[in-house]
mmCIF file as Biopython writes it, N, C-alpha, C and O atoms, coordinates in Angstrom:
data_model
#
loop_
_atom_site.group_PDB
_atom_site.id
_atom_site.type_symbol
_atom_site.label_atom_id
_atom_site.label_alt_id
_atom_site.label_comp_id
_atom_site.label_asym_id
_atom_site.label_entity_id
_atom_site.label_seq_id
_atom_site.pdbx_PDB_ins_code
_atom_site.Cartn_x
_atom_site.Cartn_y
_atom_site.Cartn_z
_atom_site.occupancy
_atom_site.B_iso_or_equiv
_atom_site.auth_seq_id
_atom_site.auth_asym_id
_atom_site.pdbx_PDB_model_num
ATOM 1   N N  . UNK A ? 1  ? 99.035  84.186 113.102 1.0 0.0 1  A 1 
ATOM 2   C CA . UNK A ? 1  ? 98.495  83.879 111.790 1.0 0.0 1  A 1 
ATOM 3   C C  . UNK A ? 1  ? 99.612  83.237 110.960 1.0 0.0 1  A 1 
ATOM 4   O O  . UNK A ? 1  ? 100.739 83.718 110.841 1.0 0.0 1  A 1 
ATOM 5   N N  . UNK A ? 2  ? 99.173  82.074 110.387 1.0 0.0 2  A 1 
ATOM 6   C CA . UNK A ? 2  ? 100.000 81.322 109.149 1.0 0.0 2  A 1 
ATOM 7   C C  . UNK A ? 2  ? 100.679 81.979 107.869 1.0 0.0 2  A 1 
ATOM 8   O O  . UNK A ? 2  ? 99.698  82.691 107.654 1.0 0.0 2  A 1 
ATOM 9   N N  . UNK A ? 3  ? 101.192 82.184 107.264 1.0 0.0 3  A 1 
ATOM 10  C CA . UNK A ? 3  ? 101.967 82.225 106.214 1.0 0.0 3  A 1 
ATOM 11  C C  . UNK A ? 3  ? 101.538 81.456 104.715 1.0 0.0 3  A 1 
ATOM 12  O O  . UNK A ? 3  ? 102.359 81.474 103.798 1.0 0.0 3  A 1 
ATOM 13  N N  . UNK A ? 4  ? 100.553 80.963 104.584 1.0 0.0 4  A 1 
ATOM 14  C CA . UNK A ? 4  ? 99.972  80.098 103.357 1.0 0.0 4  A 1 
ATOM 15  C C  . UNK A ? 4  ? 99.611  80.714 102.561 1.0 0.0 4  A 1 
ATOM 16  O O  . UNK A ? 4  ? 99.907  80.500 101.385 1.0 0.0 4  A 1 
ATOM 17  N N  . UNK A ? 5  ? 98.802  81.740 102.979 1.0 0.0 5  A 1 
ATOM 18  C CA . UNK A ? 5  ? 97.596  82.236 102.004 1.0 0.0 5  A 1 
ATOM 19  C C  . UNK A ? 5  ? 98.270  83.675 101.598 1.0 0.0 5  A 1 
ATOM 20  O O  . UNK A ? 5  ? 98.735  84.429 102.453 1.0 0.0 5  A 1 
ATOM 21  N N  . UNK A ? 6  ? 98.270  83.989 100.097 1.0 0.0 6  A 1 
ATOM 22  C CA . UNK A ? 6  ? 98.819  85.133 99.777  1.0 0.0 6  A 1 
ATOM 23  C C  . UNK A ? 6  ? 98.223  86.586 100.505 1.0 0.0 6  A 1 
ATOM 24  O O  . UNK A ? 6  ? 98.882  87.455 101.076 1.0 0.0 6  A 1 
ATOM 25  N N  . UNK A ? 7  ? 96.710  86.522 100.271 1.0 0.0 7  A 1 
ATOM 26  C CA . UNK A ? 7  ? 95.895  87.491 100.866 1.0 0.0 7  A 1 
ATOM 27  C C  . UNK A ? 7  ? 96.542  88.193 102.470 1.0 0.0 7  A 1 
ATOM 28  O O  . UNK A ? 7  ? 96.794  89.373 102.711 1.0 0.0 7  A 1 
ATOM 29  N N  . UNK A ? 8  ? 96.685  86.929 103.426 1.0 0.0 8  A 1 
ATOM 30  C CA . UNK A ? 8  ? 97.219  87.359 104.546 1.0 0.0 8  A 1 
ATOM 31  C C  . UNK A ? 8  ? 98.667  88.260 104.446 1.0 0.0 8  A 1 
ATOM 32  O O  . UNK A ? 8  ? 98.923  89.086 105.322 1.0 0.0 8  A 1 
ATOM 33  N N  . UNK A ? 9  ? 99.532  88.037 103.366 1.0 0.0 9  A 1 
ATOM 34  C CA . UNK A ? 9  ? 100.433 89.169 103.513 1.0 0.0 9  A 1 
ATOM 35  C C  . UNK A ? 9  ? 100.583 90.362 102.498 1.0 0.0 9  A 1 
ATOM 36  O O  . UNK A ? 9  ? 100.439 90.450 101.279 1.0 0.0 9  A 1 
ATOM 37  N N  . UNK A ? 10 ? 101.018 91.463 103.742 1.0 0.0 10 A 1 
ATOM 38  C CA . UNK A ? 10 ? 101.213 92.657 102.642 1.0 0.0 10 A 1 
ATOM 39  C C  . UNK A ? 10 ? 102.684 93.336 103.084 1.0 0.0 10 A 1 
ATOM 40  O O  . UNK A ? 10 ? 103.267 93.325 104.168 1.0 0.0 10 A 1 
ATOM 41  N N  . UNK A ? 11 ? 102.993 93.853 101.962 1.0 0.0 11 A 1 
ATOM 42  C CA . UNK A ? 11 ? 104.234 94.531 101.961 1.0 0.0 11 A 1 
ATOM 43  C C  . UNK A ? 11 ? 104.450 95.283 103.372 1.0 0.0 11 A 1 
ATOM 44  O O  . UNK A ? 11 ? 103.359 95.251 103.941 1.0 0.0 11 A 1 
ATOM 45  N N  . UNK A ? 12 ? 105.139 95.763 103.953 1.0 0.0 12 A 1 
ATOM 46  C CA . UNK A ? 12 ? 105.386 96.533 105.221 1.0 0.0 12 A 1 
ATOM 47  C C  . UNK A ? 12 ? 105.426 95.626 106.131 1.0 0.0 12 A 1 
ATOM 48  O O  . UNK A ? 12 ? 106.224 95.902 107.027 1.0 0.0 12 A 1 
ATOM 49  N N  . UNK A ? 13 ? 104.730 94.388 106.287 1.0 0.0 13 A 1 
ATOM 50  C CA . UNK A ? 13 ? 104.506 93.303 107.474 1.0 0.0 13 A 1 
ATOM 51  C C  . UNK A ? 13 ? 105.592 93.193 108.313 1.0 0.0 13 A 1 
ATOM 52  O O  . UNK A ? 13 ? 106.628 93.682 107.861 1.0 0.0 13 A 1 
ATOM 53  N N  . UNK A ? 14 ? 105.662 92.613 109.576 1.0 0.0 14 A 1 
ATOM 54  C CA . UNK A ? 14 ? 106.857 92.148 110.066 1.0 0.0 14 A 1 
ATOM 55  C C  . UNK A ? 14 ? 106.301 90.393 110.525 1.0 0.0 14 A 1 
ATOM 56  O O  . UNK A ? 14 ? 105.456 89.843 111.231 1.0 0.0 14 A 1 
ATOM 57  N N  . UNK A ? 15 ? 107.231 90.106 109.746 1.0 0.0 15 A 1 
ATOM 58  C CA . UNK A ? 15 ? 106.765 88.426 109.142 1.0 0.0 15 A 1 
ATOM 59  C C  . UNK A ? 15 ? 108.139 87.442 109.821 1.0 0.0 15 A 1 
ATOM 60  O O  . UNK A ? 15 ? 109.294 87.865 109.881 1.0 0.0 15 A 1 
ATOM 61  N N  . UNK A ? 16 ? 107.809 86.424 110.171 1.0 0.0 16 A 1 
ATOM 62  C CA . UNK A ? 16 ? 109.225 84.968 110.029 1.0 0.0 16 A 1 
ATOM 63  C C  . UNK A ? 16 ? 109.201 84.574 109.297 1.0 0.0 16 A 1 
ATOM 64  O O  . UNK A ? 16 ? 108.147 84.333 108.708 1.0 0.0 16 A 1 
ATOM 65  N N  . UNK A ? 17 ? 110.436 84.236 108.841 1.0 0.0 17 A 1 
ATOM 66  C CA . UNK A ? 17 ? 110.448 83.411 107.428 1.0 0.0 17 A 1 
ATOM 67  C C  . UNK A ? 17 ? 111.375 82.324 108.183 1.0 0.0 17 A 1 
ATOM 68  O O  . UNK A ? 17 ? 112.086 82.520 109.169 1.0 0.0 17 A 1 
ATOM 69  N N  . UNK A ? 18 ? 111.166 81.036 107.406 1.0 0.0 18 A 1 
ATOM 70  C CA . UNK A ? 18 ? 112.350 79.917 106.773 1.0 0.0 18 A 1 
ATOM 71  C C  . UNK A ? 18 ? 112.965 80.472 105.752 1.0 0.0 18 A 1 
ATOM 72  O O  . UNK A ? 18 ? 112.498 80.913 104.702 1.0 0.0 18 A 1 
ATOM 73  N N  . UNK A ? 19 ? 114.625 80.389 106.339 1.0 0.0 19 A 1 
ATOM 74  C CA . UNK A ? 19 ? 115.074 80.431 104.777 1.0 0.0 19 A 1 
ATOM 75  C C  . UNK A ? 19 ? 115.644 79.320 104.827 1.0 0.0 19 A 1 
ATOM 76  O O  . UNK A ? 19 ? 115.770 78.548 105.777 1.0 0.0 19 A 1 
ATOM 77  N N  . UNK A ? 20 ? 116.228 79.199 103.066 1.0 0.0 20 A 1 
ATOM 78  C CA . UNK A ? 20 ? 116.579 77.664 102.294 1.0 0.0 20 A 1 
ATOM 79  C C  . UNK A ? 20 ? 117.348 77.022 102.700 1.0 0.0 20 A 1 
ATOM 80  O O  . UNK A ? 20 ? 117.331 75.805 102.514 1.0 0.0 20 A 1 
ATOM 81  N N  . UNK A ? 21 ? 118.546 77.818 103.590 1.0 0.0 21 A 1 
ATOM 82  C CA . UNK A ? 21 ? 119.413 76.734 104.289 1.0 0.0 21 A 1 
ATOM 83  C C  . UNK A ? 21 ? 118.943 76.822 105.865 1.0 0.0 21 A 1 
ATOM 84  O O  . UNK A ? 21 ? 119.789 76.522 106.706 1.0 0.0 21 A 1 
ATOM 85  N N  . UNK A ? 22 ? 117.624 77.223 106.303 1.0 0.0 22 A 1 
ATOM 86  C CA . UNK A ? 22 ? 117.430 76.411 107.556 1.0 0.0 22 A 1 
ATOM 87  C C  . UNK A ? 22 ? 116.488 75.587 107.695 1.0 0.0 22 A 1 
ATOM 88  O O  . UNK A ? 22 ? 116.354 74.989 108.762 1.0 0.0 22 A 1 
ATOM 89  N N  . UNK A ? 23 ? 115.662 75.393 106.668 1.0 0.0 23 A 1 
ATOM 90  C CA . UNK A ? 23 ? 114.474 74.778 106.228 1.0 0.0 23 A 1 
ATOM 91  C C  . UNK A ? 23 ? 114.552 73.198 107.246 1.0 0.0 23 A 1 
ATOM 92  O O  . UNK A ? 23 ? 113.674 72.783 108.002 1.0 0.0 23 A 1 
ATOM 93  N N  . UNK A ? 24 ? 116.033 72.499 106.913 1.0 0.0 24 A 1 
ATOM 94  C CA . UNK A ? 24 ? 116.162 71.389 107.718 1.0 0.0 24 A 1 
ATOM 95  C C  . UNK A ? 24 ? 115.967 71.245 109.512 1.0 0.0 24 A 1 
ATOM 96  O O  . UNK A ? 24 ? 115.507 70.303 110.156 1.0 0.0 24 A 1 
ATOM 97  N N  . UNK A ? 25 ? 116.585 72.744 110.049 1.0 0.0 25 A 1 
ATOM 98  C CA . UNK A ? 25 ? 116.250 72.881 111.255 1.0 0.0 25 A 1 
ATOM 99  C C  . UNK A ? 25 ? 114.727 73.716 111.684 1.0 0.0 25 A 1 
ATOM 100 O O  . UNK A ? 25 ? 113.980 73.448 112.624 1.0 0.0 25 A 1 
ATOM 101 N N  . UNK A ? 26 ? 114.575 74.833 110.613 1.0 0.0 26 A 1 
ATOM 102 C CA . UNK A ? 26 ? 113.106 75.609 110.942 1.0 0.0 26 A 1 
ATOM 103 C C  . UNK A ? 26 ? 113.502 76.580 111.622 1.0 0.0 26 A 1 
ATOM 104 O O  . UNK A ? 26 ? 112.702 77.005 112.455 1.0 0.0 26 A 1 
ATOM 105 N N  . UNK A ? 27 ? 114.858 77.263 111.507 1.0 0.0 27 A 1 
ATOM 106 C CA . UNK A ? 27 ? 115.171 78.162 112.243 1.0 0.0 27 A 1 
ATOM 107 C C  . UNK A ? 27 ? 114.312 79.362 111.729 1.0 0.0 27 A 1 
ATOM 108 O O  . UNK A ? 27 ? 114.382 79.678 110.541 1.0 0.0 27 A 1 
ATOM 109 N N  . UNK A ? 28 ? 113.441 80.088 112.665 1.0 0.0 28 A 1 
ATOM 110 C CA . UNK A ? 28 ? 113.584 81.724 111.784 1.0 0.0 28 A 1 
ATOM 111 C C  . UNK A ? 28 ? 114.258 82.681 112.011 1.0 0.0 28 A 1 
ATOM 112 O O  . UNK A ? 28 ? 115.162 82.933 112.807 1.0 0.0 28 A 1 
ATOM 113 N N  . UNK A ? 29 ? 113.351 83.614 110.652 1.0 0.0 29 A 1 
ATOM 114 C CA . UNK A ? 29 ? 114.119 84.681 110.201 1.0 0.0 29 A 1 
ATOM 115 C C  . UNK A ? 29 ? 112.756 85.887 110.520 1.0 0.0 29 A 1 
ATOM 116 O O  . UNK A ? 29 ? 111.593 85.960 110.124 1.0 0.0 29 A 1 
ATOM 117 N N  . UNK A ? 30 ? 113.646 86.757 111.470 1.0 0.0 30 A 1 
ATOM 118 C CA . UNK A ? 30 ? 112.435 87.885 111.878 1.0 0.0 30 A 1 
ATOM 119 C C  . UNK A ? 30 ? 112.794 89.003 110.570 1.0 0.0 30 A 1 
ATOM 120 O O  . UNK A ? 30 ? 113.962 89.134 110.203 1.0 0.0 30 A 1 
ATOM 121 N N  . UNK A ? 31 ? 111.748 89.728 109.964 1.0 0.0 31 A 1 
ATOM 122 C CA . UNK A ? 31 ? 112.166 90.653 108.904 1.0 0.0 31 A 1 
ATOM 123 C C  . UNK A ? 31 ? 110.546 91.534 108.433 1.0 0.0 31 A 1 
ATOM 124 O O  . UNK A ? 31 ? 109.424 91.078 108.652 1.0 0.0 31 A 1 
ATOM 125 N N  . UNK A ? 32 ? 110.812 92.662 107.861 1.0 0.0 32 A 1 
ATOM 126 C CA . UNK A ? 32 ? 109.987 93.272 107.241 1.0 0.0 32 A 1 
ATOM 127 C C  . UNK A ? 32 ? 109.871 92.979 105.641 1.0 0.0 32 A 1 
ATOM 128 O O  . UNK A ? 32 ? 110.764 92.715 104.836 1.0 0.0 32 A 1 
ATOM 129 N N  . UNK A ? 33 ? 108.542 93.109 105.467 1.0 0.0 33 A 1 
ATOM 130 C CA . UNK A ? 33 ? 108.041 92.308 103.447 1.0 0.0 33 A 1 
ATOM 131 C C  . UNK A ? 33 ? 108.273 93.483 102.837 1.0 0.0 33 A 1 
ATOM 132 O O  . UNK A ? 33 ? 107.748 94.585 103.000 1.0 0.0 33 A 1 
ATOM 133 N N  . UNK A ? 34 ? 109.347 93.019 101.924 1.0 0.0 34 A 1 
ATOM 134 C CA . UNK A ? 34 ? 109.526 94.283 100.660 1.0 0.0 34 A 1 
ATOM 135 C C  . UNK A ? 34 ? 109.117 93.659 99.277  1.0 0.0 34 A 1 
ATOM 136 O O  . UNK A ? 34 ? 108.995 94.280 98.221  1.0 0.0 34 A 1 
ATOM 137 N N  . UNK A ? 35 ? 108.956 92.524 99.450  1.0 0.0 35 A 1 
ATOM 138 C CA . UNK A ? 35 ? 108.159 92.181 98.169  1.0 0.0 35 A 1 
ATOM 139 C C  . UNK A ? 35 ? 107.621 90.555 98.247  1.0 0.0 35 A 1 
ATOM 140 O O  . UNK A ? 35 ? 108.332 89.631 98.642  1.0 0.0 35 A 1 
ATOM 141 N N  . UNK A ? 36 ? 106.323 90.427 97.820  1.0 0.0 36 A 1 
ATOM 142 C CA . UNK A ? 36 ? 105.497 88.837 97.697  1.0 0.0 36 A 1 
ATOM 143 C C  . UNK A ? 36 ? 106.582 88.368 96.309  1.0 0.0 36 A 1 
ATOM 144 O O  . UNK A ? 36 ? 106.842 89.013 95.293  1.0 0.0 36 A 1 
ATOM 145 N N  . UNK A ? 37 ? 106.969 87.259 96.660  1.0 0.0 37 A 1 
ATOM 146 C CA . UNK A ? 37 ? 107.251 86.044 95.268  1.0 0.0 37 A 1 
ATOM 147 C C  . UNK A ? 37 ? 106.594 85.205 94.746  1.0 0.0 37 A 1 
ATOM 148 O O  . UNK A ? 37 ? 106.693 85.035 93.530  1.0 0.0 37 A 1 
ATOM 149 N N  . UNK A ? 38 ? 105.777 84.479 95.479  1.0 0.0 38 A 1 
ATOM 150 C CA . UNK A ? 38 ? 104.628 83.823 95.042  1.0 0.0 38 A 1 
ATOM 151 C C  . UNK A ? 38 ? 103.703 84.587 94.494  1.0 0.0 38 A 1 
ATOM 152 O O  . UNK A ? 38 ? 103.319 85.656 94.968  1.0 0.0 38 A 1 
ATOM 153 N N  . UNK A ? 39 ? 103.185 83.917 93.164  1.0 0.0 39 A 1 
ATOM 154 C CA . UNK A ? 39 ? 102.225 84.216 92.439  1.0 0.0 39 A 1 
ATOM 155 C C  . UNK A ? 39 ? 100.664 83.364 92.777  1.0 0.0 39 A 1 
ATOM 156 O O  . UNK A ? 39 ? 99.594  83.895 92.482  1.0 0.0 39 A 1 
ATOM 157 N N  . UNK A ? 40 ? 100.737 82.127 93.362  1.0 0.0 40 A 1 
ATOM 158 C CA . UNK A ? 40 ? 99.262  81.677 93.688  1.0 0.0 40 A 1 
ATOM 159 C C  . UNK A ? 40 ? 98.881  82.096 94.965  1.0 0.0 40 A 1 
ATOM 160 O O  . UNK A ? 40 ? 99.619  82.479 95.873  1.0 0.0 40 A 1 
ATOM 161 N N  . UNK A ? 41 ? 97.834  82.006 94.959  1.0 0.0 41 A 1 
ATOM 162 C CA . UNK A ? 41 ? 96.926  82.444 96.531  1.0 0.0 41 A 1 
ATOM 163 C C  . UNK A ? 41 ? 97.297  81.367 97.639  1.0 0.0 41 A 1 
ATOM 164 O O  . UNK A ? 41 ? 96.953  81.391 98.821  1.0 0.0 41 A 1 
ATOM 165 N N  . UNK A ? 42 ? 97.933  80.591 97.110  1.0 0.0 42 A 1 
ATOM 166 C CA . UNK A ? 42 ? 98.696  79.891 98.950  1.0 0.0 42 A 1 
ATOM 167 C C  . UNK A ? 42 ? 100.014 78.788 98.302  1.0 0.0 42 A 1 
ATOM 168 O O  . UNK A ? 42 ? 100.352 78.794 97.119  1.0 0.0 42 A 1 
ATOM 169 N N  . UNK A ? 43 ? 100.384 78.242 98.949  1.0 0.0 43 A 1 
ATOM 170 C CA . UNK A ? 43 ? 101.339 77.413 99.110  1.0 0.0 43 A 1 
ATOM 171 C C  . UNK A ? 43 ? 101.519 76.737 100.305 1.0 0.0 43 A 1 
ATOM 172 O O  . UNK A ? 43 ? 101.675 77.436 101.306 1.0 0.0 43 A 1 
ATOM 173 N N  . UNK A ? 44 ? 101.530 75.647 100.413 1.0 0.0 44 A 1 
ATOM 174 C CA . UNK A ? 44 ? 101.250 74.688 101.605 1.0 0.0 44 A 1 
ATOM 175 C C  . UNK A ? 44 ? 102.680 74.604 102.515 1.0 0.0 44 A 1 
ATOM 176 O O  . UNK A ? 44 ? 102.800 73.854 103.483 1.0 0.0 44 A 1 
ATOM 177 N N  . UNK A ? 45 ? 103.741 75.515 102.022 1.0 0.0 45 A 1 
ATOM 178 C CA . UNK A ? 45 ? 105.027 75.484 102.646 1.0 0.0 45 A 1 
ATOM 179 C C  . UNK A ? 45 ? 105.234 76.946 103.232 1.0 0.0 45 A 1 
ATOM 180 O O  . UNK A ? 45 ? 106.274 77.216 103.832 1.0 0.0 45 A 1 
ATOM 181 N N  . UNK A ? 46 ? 104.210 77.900 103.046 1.0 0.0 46 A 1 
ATOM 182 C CA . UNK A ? 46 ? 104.354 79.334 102.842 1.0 0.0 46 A 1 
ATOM 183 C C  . UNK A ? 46 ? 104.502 80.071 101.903 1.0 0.0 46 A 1 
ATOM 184 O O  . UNK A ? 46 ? 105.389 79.622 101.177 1.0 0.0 46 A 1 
ATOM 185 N N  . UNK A ? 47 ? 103.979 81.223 101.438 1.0 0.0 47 A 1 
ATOM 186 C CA . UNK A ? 47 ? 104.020 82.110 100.827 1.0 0.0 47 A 1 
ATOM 187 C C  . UNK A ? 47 ? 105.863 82.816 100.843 1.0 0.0 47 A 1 
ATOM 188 O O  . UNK A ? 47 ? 106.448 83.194 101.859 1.0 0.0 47 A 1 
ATOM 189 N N  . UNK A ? 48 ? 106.480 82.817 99.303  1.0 0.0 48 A 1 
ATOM 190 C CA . UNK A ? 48 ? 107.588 83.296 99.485  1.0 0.0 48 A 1 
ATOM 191 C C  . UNK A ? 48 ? 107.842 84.944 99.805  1.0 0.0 48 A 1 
ATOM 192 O O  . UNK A ? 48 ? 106.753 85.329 99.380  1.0 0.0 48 A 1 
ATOM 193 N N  . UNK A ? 49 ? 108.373 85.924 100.160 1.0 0.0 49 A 1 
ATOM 194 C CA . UNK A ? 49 ? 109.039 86.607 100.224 1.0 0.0 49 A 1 
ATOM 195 C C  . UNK A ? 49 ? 110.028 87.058 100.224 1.0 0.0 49 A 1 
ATOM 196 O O  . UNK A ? 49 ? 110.855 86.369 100.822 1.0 0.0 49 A 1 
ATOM 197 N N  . UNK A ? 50 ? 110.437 88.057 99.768  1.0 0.0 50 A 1 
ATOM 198 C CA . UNK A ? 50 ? 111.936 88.814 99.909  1.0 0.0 50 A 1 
ATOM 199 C C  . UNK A ? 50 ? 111.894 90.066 101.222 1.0 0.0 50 A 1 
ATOM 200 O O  . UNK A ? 50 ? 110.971 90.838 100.963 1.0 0.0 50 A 1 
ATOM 201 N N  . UNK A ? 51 ? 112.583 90.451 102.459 1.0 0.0 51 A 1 
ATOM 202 C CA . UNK A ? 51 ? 112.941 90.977 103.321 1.0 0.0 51 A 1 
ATOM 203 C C  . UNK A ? 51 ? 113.660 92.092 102.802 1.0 0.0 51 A 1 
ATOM 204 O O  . UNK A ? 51 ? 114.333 92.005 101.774 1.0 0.0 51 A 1 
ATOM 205 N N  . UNK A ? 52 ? 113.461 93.897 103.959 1.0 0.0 52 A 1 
ATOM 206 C CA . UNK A ? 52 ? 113.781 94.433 103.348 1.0 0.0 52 A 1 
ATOM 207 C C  . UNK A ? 52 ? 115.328 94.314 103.159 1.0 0.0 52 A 1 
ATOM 208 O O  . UNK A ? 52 ? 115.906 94.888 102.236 1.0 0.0 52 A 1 
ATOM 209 N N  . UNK A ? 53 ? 115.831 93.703 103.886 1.0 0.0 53 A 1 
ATOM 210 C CA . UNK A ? 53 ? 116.999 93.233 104.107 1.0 0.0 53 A 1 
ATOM 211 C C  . UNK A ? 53 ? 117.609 92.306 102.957 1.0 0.0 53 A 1 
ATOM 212 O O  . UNK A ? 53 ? 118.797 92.122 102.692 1.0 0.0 53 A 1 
ATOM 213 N N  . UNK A ? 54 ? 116.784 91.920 102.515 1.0 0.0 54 A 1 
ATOM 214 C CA . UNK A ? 54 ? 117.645 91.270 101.032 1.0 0.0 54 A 1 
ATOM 215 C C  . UNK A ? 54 ? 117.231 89.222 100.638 1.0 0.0 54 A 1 
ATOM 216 O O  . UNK A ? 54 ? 117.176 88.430 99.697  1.0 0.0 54 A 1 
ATOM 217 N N  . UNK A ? 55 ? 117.017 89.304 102.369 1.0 0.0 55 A 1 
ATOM 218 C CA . UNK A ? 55 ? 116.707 87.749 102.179 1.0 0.0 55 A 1 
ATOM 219 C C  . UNK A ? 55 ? 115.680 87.061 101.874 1.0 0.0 55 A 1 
ATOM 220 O O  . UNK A ? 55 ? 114.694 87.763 101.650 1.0 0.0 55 A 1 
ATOM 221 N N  . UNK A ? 56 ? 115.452 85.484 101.736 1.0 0.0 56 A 1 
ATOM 222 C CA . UNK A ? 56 ? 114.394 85.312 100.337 1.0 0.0 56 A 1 
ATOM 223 C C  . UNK A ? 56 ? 114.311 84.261 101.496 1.0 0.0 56 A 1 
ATOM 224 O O  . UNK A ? 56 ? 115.373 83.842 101.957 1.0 0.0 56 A 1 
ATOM 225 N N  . UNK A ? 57 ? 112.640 83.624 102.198 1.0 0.0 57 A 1 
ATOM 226 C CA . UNK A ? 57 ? 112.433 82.531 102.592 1.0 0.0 57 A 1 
ATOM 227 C C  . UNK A ? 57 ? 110.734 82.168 102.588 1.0 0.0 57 A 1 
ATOM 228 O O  . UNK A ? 57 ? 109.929 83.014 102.197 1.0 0.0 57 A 1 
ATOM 229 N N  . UNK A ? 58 ? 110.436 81.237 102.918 1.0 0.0 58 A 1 
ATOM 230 C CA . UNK A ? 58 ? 108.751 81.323 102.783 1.0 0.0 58 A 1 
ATOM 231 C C  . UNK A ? 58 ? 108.267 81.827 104.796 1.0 0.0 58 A 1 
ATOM 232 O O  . UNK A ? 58 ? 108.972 81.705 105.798 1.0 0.0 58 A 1 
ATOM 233 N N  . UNK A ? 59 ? 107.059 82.284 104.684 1.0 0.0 59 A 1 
ATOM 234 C CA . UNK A ? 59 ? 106.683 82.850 105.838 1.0 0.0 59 A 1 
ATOM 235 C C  . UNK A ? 59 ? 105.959 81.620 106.568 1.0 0.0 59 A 1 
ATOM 236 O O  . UNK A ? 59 ? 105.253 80.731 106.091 1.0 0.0 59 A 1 
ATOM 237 N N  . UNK A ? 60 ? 106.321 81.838 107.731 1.0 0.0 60 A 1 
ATOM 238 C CA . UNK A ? 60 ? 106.380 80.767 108.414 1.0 0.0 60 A 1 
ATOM 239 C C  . UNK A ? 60 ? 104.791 81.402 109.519 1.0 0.0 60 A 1 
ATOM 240 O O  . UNK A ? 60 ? 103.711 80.862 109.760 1.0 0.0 60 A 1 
ATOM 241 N N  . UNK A ? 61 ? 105.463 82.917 109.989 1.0 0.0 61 A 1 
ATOM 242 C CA . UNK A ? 61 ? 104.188 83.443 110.494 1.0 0.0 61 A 1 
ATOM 243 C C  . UNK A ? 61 ? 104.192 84.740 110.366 1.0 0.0 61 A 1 
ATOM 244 O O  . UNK A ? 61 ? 105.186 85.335 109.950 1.0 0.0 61 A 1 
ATOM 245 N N  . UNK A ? 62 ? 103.208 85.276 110.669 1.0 0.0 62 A 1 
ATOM 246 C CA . UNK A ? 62 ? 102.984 86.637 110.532 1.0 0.0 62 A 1 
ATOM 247 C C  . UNK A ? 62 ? 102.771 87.490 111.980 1.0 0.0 62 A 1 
ATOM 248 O O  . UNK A ? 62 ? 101.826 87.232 112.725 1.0 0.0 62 A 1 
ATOM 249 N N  . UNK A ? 63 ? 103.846 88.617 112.307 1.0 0.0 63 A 1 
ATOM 250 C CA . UNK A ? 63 ? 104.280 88.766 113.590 1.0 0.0 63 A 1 
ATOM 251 C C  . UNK A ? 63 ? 103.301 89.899 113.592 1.0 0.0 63 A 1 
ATOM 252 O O  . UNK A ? 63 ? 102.599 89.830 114.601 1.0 0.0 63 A 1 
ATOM 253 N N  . UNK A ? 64 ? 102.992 90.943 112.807 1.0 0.0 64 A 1 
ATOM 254 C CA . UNK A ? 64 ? 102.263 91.974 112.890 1.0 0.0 64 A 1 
ATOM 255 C C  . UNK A ? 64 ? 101.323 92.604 111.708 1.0 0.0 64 A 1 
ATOM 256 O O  . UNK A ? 64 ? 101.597 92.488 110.514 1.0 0.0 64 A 1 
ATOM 257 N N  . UNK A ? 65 ? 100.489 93.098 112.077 1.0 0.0 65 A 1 
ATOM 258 C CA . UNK A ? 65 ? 99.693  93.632 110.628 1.0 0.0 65 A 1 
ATOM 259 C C  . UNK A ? 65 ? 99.890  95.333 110.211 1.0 0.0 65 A 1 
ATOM 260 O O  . UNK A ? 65 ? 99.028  96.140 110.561 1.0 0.0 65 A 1 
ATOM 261 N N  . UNK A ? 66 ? 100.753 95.638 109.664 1.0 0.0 66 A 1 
ATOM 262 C CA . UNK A ? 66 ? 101.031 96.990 109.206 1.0 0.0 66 A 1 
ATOM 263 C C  . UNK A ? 66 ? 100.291 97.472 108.202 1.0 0.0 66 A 1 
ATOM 264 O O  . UNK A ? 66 ? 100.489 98.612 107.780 1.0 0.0 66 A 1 
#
């Protein structure tokens, strides 16, 4: 599942993200959602998040449904 639509994620998830400095290559980032950043119901680049880990990238996909 995609990363666009706010609905599809919830806190606890274990999600990929892009973050800002790999955006050029598309590397991901495997992590658990400790908090949504985006405020609209999608974004055509991904929905942002913060990891519980600290890091900030948009979700690229969604690895599991918790």
């Amino acid at each position: 599942m995609d990363g666009k639509n706010r609905t599809n994620i919830m806190t606890g998830q274990t999600v990929e993200i892009v973050l800002k400095k790999d955006q050029a290559t598309g590397k991901g980032t495997r992590g658990i959602v400790k908090d949504i950043l985006t405020k609209s119901p999608s974004h055509p680049h991904g929905i942002k998040v913060r990891l519980q880990d600290g890091q900030v990238g948009r979700v690229k996909r969604i690895i599991s449904q918790e």
